[in-house]
VOKOLGU-595466 format. One record per residue: x negated, y, z of N, C-alpha, C in turn. Coordinates in steps of 0.1 Angstrom, whole numbers, plus 5000, padded with zeros to 4 digits. Layout:
     nu     nv     nw    cau    cav    caw     cu     cv     cw
      X      Y      Z      X      Y      Z      X      Y      Z
...
END
This chain:
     nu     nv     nw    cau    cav    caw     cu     cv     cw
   9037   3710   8952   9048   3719   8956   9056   3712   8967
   9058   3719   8976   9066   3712   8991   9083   3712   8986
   9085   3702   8995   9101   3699   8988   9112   3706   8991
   9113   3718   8996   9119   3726   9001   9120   3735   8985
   9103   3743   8978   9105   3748   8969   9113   3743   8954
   9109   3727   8957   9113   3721   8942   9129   3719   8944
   9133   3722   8955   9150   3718   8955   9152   3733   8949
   9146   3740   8955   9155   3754   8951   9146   3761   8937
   9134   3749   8933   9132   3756   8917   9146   3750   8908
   9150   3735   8917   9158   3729   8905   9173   3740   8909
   9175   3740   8917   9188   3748   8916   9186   3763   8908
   9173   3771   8907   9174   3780   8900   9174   3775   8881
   9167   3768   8883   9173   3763   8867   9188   3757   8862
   9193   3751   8873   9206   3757   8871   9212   3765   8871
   9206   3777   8877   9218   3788   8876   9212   3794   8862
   9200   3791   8857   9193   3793   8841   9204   3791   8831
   9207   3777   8834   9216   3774   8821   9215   3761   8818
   9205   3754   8826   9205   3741   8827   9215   3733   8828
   9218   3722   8829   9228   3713   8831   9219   3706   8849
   9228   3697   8856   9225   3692   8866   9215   3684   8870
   9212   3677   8856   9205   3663   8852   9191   3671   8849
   9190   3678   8838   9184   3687   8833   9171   3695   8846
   9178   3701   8855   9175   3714   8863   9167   3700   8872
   9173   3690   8877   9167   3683   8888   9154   3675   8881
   9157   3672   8868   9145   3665   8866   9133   3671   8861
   9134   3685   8857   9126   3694   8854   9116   3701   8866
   9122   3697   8875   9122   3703   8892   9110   3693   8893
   9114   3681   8889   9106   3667   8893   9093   3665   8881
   9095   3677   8872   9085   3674   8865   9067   3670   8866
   9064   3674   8877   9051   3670   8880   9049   3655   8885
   9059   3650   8888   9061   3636   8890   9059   3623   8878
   9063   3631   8866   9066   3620   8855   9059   3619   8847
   9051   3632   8846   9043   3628   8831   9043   3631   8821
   9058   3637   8819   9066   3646   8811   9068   3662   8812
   9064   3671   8803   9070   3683   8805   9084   3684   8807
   9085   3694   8812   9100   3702   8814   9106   3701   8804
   9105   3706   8795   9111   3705   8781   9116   3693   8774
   9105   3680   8778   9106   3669   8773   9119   3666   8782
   9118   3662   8795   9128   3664   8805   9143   3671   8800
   9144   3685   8796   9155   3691   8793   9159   3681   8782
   9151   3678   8773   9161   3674   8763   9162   3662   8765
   9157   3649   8777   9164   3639   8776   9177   3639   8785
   9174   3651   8800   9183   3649   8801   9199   3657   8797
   9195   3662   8783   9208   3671   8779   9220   3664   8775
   9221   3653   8774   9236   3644   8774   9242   3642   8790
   9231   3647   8797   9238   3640   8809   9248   3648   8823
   9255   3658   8818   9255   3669   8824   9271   3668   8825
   9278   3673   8837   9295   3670   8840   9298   3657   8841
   9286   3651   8847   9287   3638   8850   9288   3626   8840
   9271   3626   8834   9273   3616   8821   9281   3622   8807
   9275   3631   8804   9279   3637   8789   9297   3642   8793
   9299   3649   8802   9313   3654   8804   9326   3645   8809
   9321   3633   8811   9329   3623   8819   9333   3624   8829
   9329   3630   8836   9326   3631   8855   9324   3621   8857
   9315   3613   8857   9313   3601   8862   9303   3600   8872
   9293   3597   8873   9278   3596   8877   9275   3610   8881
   9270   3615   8890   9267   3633   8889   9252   3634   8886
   9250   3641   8874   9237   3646   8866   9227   3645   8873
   9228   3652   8884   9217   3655   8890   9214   3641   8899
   9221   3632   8899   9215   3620   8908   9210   3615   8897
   9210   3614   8886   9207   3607   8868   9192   3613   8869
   9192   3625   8870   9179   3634   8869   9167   3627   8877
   9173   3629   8889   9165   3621   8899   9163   3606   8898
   9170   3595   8894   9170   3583   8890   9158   3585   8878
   9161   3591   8868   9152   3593   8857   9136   3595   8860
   9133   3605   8873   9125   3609   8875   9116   3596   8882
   9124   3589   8894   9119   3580   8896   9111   3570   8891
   9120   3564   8877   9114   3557   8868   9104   3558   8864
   9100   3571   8860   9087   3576   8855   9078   3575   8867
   9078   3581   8880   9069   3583   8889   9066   3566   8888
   9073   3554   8894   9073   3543   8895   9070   3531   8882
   9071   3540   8872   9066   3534   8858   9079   3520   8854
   9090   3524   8864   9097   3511   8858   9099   3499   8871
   9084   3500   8878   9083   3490   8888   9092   3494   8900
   9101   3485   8904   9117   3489   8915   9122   3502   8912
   9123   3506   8898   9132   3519   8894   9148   3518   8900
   9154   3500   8900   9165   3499   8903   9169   3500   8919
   9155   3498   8924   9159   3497   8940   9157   3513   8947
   9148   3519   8945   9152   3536   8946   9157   3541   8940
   9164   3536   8927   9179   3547   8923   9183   3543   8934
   9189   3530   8937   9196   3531   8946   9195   3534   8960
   9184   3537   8969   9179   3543   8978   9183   3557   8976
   9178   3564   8967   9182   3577   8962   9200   3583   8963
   9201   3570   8959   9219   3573   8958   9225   3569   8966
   9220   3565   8977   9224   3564   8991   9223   3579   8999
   9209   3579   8999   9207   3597   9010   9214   3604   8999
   9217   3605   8989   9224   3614   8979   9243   3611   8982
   9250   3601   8987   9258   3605   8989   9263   3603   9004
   9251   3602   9011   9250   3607   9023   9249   3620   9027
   9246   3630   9023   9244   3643   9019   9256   3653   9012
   9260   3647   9004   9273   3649   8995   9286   3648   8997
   9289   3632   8997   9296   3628   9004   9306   3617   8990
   9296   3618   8980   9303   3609   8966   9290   3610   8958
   9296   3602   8946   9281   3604   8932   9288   3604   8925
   9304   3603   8924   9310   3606   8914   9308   3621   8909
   9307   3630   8897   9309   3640   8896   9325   3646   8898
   9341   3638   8893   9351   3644   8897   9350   3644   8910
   9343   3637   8920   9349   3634   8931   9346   3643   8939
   9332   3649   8938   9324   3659   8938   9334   3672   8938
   9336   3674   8928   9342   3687   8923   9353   3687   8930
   9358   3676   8936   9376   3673   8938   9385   3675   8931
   9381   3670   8915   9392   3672   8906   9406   3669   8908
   9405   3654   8920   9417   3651   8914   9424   3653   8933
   9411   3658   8943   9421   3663   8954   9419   3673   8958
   9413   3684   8948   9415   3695   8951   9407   3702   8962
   9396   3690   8967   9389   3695   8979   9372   3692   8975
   9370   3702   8969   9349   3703   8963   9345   3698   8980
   9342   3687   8976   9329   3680   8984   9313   3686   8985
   9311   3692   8973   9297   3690   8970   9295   3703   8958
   9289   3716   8961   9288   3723   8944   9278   3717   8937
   9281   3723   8925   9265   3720   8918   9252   3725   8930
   9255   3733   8926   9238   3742   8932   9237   3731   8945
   9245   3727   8956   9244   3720   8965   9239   3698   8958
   9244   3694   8950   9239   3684   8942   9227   3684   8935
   9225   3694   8930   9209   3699   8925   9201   3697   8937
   9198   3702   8947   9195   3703   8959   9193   3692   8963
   9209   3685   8969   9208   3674   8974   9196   3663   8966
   9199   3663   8952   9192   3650   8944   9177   3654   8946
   9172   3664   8947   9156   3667   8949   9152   3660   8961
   9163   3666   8971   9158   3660   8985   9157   3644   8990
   9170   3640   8983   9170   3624   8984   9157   3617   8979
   9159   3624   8966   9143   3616   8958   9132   3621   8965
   9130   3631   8972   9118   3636   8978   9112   3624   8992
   9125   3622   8999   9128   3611   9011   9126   3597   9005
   9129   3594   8994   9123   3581   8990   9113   3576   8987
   9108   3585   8978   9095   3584   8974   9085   3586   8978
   9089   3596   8989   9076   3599   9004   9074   3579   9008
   9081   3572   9006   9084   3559   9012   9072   3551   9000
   9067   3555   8990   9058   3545   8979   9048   3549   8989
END
């Protein structure tokens, strides 16, 4: 699937009902080894940034998660972080409030645009194995 489609299958599974984490790593499913399903439900705590925290934004979790699996573990730490570089290059944060601009009021980043973004980042890294 070209990476143009899997950004905008994961954004339509957010507009599904998915969570951020959820929609992107489901998107990445052919990568891991795991169904979608398996995918939805690990990543279903991780949604409003880390179980409703705002912290982390889901969909960079999704994509970190995904990695793991494609990479089996081997430098999972050094393309998250690659990942979460062009992800908040793109963005403009990985915080989820910060994202939203909870606390200034100015959305950096929507969902559907973070969904997006985290396919693409991971798509640009891992073109790199």
């Amino acid at each position: 699937m070209a990476t143009s489609e899997r950004a905008e299958k994961a954004v339509a599974l957010k507009r599904s009902g998915y969570n951020c984490c959820q929609a992107v790593a489901m998107a990445l499913a052919d990568d891991t080894g795991l169904t979608p399903e398996q995918l939805a439900q690990l990543g279903a705590g991780f949604g409003g940034g880390m179980g409703t925290m705002e912290n982390t934004c889901g969909a960079l979790v999704g994509a970190a998660m995904a990695a793991g699996m494609k990479t089996q573990g081997s430098g999972s730490m050094r393309y998250t972080r690659m990942i979460s570089g062009a992800f908040k290059r793109d963005c403009g944060a990985l915080l989820c409030k910060e994202l939203k601009g909870r606390d200034t009021g100015k959305v950096l980043c929507p969902c559907d645009d973070c969904v997006r973004n985290a396919v693409l980042a991971y798509e640009e890294i891992m073109a790199l194995l």
